[in-house]
C-alpha positions in Angstrom: 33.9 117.1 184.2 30.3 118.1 185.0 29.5 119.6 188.6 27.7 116.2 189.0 31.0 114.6 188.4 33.1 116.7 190.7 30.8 118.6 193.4 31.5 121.8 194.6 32.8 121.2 198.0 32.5 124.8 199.4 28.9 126.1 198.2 29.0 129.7 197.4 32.5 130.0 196.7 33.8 129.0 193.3 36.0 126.4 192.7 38.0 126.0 189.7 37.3 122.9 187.0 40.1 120.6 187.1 41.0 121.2 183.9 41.8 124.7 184.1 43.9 123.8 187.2 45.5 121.6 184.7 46.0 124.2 182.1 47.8 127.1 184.4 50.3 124.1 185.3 50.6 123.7 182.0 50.2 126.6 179.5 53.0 129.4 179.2 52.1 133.2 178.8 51.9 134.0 175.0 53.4 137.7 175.4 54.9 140.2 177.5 57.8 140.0 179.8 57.3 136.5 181.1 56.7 135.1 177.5 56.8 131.2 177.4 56.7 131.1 181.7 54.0 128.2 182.5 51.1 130.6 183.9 51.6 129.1 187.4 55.4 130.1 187.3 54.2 133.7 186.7 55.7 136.0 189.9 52.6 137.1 191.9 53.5 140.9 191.6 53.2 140.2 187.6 49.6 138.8 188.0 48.9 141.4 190.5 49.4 144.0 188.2 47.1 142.6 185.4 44.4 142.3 188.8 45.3 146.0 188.5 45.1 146.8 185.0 42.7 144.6 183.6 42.6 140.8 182.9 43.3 139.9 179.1 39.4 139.0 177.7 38.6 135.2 177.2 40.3 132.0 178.1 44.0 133.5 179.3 42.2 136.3 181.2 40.1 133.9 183.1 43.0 131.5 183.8 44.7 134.5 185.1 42.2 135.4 187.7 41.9 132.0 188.9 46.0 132.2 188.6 45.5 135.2 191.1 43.1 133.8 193.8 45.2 131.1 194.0 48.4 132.9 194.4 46.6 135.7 196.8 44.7 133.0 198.9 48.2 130.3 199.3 47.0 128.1 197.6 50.0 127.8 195.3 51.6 124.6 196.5 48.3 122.4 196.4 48.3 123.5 192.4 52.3 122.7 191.6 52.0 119.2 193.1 49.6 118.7 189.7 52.7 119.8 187.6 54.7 117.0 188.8 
């Protein structure tokens, strides 16, 4: 979807593209500890920790960041109603 398509409703704070909301309901971690957990599943310390130490680079690392603004902000249980 294009911003023209699906408007930022809160100018000057970004909101994440439905399809990456779809993704970290969708995708499991690749590695580590949690390997083959659905990113959304991911305990919050976990994703507070790589907030910490550094998100991986590219598409994981930025699903991970939006993973933790969700989780920091309580916004968890809008983004788990799109697993159903």
């Amino acid at each position: 979807m294009t911003e023209e398509q699906f408007p930022n409703p809160l100018p000057g704070i970004s909101v994440p593209n439905p399809e990456e909301l779809k993704t970290l309901v969708t995708m499991e971690m690749p590695f580590g500890r949690f390997k083959g957990t659905v990113l959304i599943d991911l305990p919050e310390p976990y994703v507070v920790w790589f907030k910490r130490q550094g998100f991986p680079k590219g598409k994981l690392g930025n699903l991970l960041e939006t993973l933790y603004e969700i989780k920091v902000n309580g916004l968890e249980s809008l983004v788990r109603q799109l697993k159903r």
